[in-house]
N, C-alpha and C positions, 0 to 999 in steps of 0.2 A: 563591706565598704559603705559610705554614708552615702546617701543619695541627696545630688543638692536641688533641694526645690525652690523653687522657682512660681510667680503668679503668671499664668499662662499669658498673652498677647490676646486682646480682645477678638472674640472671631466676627469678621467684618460680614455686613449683610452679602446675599449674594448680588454681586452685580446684574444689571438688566439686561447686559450682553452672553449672559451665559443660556438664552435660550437654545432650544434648539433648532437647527438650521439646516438644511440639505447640503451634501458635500455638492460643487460645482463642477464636478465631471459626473454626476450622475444624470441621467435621462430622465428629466421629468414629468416627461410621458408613462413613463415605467415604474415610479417611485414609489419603494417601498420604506414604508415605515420604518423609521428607527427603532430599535428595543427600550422598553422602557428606564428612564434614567431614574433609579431609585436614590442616588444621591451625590452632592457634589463637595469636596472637601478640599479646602481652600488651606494652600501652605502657603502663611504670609511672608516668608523668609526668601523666596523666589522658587524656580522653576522646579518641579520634580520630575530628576534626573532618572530616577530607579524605584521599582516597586518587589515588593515579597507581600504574602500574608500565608499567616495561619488561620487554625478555624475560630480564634477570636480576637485577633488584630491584625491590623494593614499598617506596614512596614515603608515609609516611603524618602528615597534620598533624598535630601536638598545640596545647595555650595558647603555644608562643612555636616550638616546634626543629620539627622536619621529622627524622621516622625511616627510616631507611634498613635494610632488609630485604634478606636476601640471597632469592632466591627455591628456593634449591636447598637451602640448609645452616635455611633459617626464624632464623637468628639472624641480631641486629641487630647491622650493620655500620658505622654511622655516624650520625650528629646531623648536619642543617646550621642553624645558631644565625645568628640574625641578625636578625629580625623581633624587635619586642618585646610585640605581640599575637598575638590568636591566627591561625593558619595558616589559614585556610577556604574557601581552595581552591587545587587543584592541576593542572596542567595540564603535556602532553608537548609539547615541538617533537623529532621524531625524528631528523631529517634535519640536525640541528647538535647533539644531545646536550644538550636544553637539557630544562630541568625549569624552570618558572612557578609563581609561588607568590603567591596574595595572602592579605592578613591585615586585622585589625583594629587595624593600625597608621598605616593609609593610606598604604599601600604595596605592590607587586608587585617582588618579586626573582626574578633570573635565574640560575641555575644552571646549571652546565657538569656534566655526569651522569657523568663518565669521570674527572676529577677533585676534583668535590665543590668545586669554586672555586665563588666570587660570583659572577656576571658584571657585572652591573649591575643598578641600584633604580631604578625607574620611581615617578616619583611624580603623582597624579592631577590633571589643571587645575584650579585653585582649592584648591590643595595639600594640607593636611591639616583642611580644613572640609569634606573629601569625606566622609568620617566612614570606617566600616568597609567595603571593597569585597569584598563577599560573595561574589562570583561573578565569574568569567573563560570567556572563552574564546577559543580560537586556531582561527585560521585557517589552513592551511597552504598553500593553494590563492591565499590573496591576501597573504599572509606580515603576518598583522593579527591584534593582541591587542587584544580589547575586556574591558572593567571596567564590573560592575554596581556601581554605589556606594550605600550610604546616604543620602547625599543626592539621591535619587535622578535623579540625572544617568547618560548612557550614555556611557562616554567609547573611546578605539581608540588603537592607538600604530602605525604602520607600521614592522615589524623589518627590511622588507627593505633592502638594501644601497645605499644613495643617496638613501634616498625625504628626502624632503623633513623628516619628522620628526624624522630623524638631523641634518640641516641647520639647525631649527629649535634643536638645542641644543647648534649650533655659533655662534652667531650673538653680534654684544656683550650685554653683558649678561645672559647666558644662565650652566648651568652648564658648562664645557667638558667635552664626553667623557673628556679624558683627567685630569679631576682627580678626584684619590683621596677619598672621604669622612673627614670626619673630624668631630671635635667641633664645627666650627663650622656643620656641616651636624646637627644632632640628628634623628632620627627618630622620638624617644616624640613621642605625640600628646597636645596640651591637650587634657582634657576640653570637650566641650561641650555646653553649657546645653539642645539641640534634639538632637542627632544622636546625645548619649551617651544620652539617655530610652530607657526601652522600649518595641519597637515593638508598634504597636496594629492593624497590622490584620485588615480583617473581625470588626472590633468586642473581639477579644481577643486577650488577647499569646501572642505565640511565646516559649517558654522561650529564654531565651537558653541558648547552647551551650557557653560559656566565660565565666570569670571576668572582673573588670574588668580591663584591659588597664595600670591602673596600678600593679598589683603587679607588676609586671615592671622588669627594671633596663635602663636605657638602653645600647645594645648599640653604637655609634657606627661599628663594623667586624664583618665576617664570618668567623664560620670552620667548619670541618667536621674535627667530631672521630672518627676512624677507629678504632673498637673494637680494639684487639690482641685477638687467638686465637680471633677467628671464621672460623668458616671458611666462606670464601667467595673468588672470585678476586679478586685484589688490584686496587685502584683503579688508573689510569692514573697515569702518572707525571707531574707535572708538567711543561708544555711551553707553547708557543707558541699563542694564542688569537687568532684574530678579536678586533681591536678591542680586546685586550688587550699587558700587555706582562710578560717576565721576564725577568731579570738571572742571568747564570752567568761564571765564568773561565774563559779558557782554560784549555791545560793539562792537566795531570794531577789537578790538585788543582780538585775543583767545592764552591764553597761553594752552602748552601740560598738560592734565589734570593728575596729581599726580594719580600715583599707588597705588592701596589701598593692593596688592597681592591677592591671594588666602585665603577663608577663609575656619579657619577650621572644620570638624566634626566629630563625634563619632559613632559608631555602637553602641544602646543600649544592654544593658545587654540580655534584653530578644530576643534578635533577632539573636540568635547562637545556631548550633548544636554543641556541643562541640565535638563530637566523631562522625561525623559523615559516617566516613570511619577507614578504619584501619592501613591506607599508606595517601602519601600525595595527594591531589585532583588535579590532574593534568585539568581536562577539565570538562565541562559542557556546556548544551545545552537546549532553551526553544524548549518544543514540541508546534511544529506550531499550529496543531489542535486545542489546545488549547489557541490559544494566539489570532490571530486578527489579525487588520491594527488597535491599538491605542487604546486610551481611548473610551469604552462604551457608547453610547447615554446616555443623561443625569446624566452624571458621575458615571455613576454604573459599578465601576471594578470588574472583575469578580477571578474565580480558575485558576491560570493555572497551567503546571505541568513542571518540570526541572529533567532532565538526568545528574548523575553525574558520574564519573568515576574516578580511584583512584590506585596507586599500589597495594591494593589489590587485582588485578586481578578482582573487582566487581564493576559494574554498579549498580545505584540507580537509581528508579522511585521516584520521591516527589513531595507532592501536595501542593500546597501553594494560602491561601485566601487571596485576596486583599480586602476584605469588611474591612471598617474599626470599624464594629460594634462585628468583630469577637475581640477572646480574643488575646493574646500578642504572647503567643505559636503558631502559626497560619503556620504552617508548618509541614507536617505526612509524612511519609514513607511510600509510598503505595507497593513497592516492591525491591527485588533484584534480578539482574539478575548475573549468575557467569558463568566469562570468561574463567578461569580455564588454560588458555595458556600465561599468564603474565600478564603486570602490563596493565591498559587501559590508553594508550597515549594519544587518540582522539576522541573526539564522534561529533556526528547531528544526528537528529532526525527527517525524512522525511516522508510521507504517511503512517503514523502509526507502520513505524518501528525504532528502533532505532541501530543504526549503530557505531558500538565500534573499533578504532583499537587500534592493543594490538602490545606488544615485541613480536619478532619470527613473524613477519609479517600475521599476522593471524587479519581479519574483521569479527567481530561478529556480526548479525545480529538478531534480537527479536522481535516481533509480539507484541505492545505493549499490545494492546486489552486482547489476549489468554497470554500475559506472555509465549510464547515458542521460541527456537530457531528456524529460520528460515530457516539461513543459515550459514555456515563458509566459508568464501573467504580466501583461504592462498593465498597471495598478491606477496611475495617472502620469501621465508625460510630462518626464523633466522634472518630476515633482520627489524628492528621497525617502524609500520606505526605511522610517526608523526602529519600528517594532511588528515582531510576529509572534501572533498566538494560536494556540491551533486546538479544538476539542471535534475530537472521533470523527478527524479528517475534514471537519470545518475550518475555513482559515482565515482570521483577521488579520486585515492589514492595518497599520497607522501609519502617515504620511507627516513630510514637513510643514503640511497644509491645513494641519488639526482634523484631516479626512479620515474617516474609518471605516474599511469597508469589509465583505464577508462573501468568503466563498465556497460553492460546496464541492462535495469531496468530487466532482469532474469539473471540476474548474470555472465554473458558470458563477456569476457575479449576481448574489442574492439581496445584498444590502449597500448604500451605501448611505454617510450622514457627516455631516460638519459636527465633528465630537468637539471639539478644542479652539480657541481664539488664536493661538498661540501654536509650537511646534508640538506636535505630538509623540516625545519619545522613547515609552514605555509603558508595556501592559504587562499582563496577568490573565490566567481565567482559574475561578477556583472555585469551589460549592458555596450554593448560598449559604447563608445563614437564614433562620426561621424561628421567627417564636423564642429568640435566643440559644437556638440550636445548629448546628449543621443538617441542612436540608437533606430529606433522604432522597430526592424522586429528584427528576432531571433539571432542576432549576440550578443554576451558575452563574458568577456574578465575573462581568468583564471588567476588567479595573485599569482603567488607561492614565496617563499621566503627561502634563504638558508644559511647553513654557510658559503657557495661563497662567503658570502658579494651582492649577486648581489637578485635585483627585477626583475621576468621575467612575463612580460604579452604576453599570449597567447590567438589567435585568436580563439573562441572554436562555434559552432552553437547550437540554444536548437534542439534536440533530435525531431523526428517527433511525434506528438499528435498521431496519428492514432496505432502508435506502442507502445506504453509509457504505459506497464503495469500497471506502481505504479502510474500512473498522476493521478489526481483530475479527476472529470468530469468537464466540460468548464462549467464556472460560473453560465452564464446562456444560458443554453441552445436553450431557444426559440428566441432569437437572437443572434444566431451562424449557420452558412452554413454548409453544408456537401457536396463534390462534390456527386456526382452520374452522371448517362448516360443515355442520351435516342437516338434513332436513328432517325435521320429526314431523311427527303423524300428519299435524294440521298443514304439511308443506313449507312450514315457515322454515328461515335460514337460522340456525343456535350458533353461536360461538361457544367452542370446545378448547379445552386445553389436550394436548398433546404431547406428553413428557417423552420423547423418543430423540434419541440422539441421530438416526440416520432423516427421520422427518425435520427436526429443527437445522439440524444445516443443509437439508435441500431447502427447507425454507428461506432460508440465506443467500444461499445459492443461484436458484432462480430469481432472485429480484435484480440480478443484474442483466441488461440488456446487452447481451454481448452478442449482438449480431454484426459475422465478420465480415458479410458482405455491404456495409453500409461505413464511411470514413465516420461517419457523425455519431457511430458509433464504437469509434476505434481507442477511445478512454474507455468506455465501459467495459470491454473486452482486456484491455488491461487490470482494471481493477477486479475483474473477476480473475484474472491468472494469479493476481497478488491474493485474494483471498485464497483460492485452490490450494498458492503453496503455505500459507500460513496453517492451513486447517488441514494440511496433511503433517506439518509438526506439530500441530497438537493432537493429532491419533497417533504420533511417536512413528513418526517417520523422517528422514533427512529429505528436505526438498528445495528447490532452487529452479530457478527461470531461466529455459536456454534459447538460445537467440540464435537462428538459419539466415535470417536475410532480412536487413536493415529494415522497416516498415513494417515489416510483419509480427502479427502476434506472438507473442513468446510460446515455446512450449513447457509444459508445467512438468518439471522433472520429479520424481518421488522415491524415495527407496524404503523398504519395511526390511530390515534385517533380523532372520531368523533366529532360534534358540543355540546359543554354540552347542557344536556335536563333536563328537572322532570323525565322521562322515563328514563329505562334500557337500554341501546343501544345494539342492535344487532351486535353478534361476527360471521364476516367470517371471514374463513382461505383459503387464496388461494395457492394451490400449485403448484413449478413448479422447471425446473432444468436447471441453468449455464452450462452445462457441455454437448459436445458434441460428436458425434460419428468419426471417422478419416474421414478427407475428402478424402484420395486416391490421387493420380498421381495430382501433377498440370494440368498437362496437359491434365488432364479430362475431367475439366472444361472448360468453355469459357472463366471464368474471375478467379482472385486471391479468391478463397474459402473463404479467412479470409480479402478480401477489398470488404465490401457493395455497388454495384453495380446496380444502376436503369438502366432496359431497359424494352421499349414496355408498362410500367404500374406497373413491375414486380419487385423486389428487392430480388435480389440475393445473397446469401452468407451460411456461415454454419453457422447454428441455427437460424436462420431467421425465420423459422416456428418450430421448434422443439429442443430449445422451446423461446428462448431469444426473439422474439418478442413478444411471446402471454404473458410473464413476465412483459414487460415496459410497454406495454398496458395496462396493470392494472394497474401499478404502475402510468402510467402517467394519465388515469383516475381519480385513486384517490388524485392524488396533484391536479389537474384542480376543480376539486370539494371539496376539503378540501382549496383551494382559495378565492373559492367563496362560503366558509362557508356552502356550501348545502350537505357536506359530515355527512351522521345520523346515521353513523354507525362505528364499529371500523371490521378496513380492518388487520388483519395478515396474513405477505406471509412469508413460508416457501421454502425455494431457495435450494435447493441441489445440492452437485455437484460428486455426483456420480450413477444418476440415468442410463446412459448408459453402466456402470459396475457393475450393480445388487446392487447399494443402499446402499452400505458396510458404515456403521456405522447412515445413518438416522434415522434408529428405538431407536438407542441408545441413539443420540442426543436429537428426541422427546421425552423420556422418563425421560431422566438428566435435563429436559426443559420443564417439563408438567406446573409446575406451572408458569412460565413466559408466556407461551402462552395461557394458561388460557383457562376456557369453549368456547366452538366454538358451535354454532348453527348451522352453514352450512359449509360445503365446496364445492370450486370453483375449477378445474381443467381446463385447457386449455393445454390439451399435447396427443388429437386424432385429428383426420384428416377428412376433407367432402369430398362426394362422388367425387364432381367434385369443380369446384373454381367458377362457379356460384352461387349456391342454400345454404346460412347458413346453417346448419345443429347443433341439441344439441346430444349428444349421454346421453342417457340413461342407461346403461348400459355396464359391462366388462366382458368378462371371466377372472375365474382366473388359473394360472400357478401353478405349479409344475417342476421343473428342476431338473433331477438326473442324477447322473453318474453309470454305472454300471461299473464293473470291474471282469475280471477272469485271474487269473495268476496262470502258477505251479511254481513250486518247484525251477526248474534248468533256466539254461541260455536261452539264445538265441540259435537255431543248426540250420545244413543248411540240408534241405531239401533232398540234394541227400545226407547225411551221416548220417542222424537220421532220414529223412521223414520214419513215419509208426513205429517207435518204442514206440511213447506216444501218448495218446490224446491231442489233440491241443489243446487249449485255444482260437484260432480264433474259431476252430469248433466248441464249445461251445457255444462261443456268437451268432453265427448268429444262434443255434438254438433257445437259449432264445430270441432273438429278433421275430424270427418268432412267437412265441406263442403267444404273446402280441395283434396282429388284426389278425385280417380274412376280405380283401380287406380296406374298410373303418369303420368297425366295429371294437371296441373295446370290448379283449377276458380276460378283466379281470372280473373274477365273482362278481357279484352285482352292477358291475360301473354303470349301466343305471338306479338301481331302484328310485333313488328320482330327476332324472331330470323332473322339470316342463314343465306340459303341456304346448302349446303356446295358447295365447290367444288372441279371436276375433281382439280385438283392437289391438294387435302386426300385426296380419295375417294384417290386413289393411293397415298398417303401410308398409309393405314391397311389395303390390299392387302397391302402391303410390310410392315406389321406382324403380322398374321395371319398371313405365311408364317412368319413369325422366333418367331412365339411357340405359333400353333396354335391362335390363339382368332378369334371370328369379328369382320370389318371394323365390325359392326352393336354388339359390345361397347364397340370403344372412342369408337365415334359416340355411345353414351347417355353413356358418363363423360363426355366431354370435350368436346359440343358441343352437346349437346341441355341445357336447364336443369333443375333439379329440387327437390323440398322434401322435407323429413326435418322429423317429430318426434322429437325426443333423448330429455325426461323429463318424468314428468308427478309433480310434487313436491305434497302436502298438508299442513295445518296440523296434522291429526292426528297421535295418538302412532304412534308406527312398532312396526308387525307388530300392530297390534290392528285386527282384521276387524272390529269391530263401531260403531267410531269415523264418524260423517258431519264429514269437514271442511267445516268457514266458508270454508276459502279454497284455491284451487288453484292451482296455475301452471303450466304448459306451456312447455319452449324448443323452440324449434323452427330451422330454418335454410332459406334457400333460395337455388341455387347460379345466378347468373346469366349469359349467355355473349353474345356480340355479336349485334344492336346492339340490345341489348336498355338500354334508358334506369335508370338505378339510382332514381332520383330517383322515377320516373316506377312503377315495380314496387313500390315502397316503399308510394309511396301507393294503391296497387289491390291492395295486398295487406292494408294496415286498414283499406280501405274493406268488402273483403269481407270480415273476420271482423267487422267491425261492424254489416254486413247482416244476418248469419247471425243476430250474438245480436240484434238490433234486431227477426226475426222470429220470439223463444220469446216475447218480450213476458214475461221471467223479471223480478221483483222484486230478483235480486241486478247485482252490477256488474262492467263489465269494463275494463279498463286494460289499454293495451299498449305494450311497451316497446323499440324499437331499438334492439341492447346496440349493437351494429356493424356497420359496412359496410366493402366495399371492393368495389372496381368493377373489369369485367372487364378483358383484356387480350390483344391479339392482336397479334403480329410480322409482317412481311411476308419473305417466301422470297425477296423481288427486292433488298431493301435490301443495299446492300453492306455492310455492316457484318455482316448476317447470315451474305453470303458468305464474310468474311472468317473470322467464327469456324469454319463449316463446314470452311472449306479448312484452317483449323489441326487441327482435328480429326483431317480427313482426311491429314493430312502425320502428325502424329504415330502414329495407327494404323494406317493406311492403310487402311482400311475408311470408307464414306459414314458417318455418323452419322443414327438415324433421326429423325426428325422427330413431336414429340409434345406435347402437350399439355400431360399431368401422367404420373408415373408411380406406383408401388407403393410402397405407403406402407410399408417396414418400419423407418423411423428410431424411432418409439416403440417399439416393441415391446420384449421380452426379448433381454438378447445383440445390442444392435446392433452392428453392424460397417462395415467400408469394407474394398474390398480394395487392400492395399499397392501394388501394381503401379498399381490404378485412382487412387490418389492422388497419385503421381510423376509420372504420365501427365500429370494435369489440372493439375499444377503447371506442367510441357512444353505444355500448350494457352496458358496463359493467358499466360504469356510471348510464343509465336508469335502469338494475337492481340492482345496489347499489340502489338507491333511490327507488326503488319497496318494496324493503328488510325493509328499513325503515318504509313503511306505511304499509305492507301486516301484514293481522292478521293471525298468525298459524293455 
């Protein structure tokens, strides 16, 4: 076709108001610089509705043409004219050079990016009563263009090559593909009486963004007008299209090949939700997860799912089959999420969340998985977030206020800047360019667009990996580095590369702060459950987040399924927990608690040992062996993340979740400690807990001492007698606690011989830790003000704990242990009162040294070290402390055990 050119429109200087400017809900106490604005591209035609680019032009809407930006030279290089409303949205198909456009013409055009041609006009089922389609989006993974309409219907086109849609408008009475538009095909839109009104929801209108669409002149053919003296690389030359056609002479002599236009097509009937919001569909979004890089090996497209958003203040989950062997209906509702704070202006859908902004500048955030709210970002008050953009869990906001802000992947507000004069309503972020190249290293250009009129690209950098809550795990891991440190001769610190796949995702791992006992850090403990389940489907295991009790951390569900057999395959469940204890002071440490750290052999960080490495260990075991097909067993790991705040909702979870995780023949724990970091050790055995709080309170207030001392019985005096009664030195004085503890037995007595020689303490030490029971008072808390001596607290409380060991009855200790602090206070015959409270229990556990399962781990042990393994209880507790560590050798090793007994499990006969 001819391309009609045109002498560009003089580009105006830049105005003096396009400096830049602090956005005015920001604290300017706290102000952070804005990212550098490397340049500003002014559409003289008015507002830019919608932006696309590739890696060498920026693609931007106006009220009717589509601007074409050179990305290297910033000068505009083309118009594509052809809509006669406005442009408002744009979208890439990469992989056939296609540029998507809808408008407020009731209409979607296709664009060929190399030569600026039409390719075809999609027009929407129920043609132009669809009113304006505000929103698009493409699939590439299912080769499927969905339209948000006005009338709010959700409608899809299948682009790929045979699908039945192409078919549908080859068909009689259809338009045929190969016929060219013309005047008898018009494409201005009749007004209409419902769908041209302004829209109302969540009780008030959204500015409209553009003019009425009737001042525009009827366009009935397409063309693309090519700026002379920009400099910029020359468009492709006209050639042979897909589905197109061109005309040339032989010869020496080539005439300009005749325009054949855009042809047209139809949305089939069956490829519409007709109701599928209750306002119009302002935005839509493909969830990545499920989408890909492209069409399927062997052309097998697959489900993916699209987020849609709508004035009715609700977001939609939709699942959509691209098999073409499914039926015509082939698009479900999987859910609704309700924003309930106005209409939803913008959405994306990053790391399995999906991200809404709404009027009254409020970001709504949803846990796609769990279908729960996540989070709400108020952005700026009363103020409409128009556009969101988001890189490796960074997330920009742009407001009606030309504000731009940024934040990181746990939600803290890192930037904020008056980007715009005017409304701010659409971006982009895409790789720089450099040197006239696509930049390779983490530099990205943010590309915002406003009713300024102006296009501004800002210098922005990706976000560091190491801290990137919501990132992915790195592709692939076992070729990827992790710094760490060793110290060479002179003592100085080296930076080493580390090519190891179970080292680089602890290293990931640990940089998240997921300590469960602190709310402040009750995000981070999420984003670490969300990385755990990602990074156990990329070791090729099915995982998912299960939920015991509202507030509480999820647990990280995983399954590794075995090699099919004729046999039953053998279910372990291995447990363990994400979640870790406060590390204390930085400055505690030698190194950053939450930056994994090798020195001397050693690897350093928090949860390193307890427990996040002895978790990937297994996990990377069984991917390495489910690799190489020798995995015979089916592996379930149970991930918790509130094991270091008493386990609040696991049991819940396990229970709402029994039959997913299905019979288990064994379980594997890896969450005790060896005696020293030499000698393996298996622990056999646990005592079990008891945790209570006592409490004694009177009547009345707080008094002070010198003006009430000696007028009542005290309530401190009380407890510290009830606590006395309780032992007698290291003996416990509760009646009957001793009678069913078991004897010890020859082969334990040996057991602890063998350990005394290894460590040099005596067999009598580790019989009181680990076999004899015992009771600790923790803390004795008052109602009083604290550090005033002179204060009598109304109320006391005491925790106390007491540790239980076979066969000793939990149920049965429970109650013979408030029976006798209720005797005790039962015989001061005190006026005040007592309450007592069971925070938790957990009951003991003992292993048998005959069971072959036992034997079998033993002997892997023993093959990989070649050394017996000792036989123990519990060990030394140093995972809380300062500077925990694991040593490197000890972690490869136990990755090497749990593979040899997985495979023991497989052949061992019960």
């Amino acid at each position: 076709m001819h391309s009609a050119l045109a002498t560009p429109p003089p580009t105006p200087p830049i105005p003096s108001w396009l400096t830049l400017e602090s956005c005015e809900s920001d604290d300017r106490q706290d102000r952070i610089p804005p990212p550098p604005l490397s340049h500003t591209l002014h559409q003289a035609d008015g507002s830019v509705l919608s932006l696309a680019a590739d890696s060498q032009r920026i693609y931007s809407g106006s009220q009717a043409d589509i601007h074409v930006w050179c990305r290297d030279s910033f000068q505009l290089v083309g118009l594509l004219q052809g809509h006669t409303g406005s442009v408002l949205a744009l979208e890439l198909y990469k992989e056939k050079n296609w540029l998507i456009s809808s408008s407020g013409d009731s209409s979607v055009r296709i664009w060929n990016t190399e030569t600026m041609e039409s390719l075809y006009i999609l027009t929407p089922f129920a043609d132009y009563n669809s009113g304006d389609i505000f929103s698009i989006a493409f699939s590439a993974a299912a080769q499927t263009l969905f339209l948000g309409c006005q009338n709010t219907s959700l409608q899809w086109f299948d682009l790929s090559e045979g699908s039945r849609d192409w078919n549908a408008n080859t068909e009689p009475g259809s338009t045929q593909l190969g016929e060219q538009i013309s005047p008898k095909h018009p494409l201005n839109r009749k007004p209409h009486k419902f769908f041209d009104s302004q829209p109302q929801p969540a009780g008030r209108p959204i500015p409209s963004p553009h003019p009425s669409t009737t001042s525009f002149p009827v366009t009935p053919t397409s063309t693309a007008r090519s700026l002379p003296g920009a400099a910029t690389p020359p468009l492709a030359p006209h050639h042979q299209l897909q589905m197109s056609s061109s005309n040339s002479n032989d010869g020496d002599h080539h005439e300009e090949p005749k325009s054949v236009g855009p042809r047209l097509l139809s949305i089939p009937q069956d490829n519409w939700v007709p109701s599928a919001h209750y306002g119009y569909i302002y935005c839509m979004a493909i969830v990545p997860e499920h989408e890909g890089d492209g069409q399927a090996a062997g052309n097998q497209r697959k489900t993916v799912q699209l987020v849609t958003g709508s004035g009715d203040e609700d977001v939609k989950l939709w699942s959509y089959s691209a098999d073409p062997a499914d039926t015509a209906n082939n698009i479900t509702l999987l859910h609704t999420f309700y924003a309930q704070v106005g209409g939803v202006l913008s959405i994306i859908s990053r790391n399995g969340n999906v991200y809404a902004g709404c009027q009254g500048g409020h970001v709504k955030i949803w846990d796609i998985e769990t279908k729960t709210l996540v989070r709400t970002i108020i952005v700026q008050e009363n103020v409409d977030i128009l556009s969101l953009s988001m890189v490796d869990g960074e997330l920009y906001t742009c407001s009606a206020s030309g504000c731009i802000q940024r934040f990181s992947p746990t939600f803290d507000k890192t930037g904020c800047w008056k980007g715009h004069s005017g409304t701010a309503l659409t971006s982009i972020i895409v790789p720089s360019r450099h040197e006239g190249k696509k930049a390779t290293d983490d530099r990205l250009d943010l590309i915002t667009g406003a009713s300024d009129n102006n296009i501004k690209v800002w210098a922005i950098r990706r976000p560091s990996s190491q801290k990137l809550g919501s990132s992915l795990p790195q592709t692939n891991l076992s070729h990827t580095s992790v710094p760490s440190q060793e110290t060479n001769v002179a003592g100085e610190t080296d930076k080493v590369e580390a090519s190891d796949t179970l080292v680089n995702a602890l290293s990931q791992f640990v940089s998240f702060s997921s300590v469960s006992g602190s709310l402040s850090h009750h995000e981070d403990c999420r984003q670490a459950a969300i990385w755990l389940k990602k990074c156990l489907i990329q070791f090729g295991a099915e995982s998912q987040l299960l939920y015991g009790i509202e507030g509480k951390n999820p647990v990280v569900f995983g399954l590794f399924r075995g090699s099919e057999s004729k046999q039953a395959r053998r279910r372990v469940l291995f447990y363990g927990h994400y979640d870790v204890i406060a590390a204390g002071p930085p400055s505690s440490w030698q190194h950053d608690p939450y930056t994994l750290t090798g020195l001397n052999g050693y690897l350093y960080g928090r949860g390193v040992t307890d427990n996040k490495g002895p978790v990937l260990a297994v996990a990377c075991a069984a991917s390495e062996m489910l690799a190489r097909r020798a995995l015979d067993i089916d592996l379930v790991l149970l991930i918790e993340g509130e094991e270091e705040a008493g386990s609040g909702g696991f049991e819940e979870a396990v229970r709402k979740y029994k039959d997913q995780i299905g019979h288990i023949d064994a379980i594997l724990v890896s969450n005790s400690y060896w005696i020293d970091d030499a000698r393996p050790c298996i622990t056999y055995g646990l005592r079990g807990v008891i945790h209570a709080t006592i409490e004694v309170h009177g009547d009345g207030p707080d008094v002070h001492s010198g003006v009430d001392g000696g007028a009542d019985i005290e309530p401190m005096m009380d407890m510290t007698k009830v606590l006395s009664k309780l032992s007698e030195g290291t003996h416990i004085a509760v009646p009957g606690f001793y009678d069913n503890v078991r004897k010890p037995l020859d082969e334990e007595n040996e057991s602890f011989k063998l350990l005394s020689e290894v460590t040099g303490r005596t067999p009598a030490s580790f019989s009181s830790r680990w076999r004899e029971p015992t009771l600790s008072v923790h803390s004795i808390q008052d109602s009083g003000l604290s550090g005033n001596p002179t204060i009598i607290p109304s109320r006391v409380r005491a925790k106390i704990s007491v540790r239980i060991v076979p066969d000793q009855d939990l149920k049965v200790i429970v109650a013979a242990i408030e029976s006798s602090i209720r005797t005790t206070f039962n015989e001061l015959q005190s006026p005040n009162s007592l309450q007592i409270t069971i925070d938790r229990t957990a009951d003991w556990w003992i292993g048998s040294f005959d069971h072959p399962w036992f034997k079998a781990l033993e002997s892997a042990i023993y093959d990989e070290w070649g050394v017996q393994p000792l036989r123990i209880r519990e060990g030394g507790d140093q995972a809380h402390l300062r500077n925990e560590r694991i040593s490197l050798n000890n972690l490869r090793k136990g990755k090497s055990v749990v593979e040899r007994f997985f495979h023991r499990m497989s052949t061992t006969t019960e």
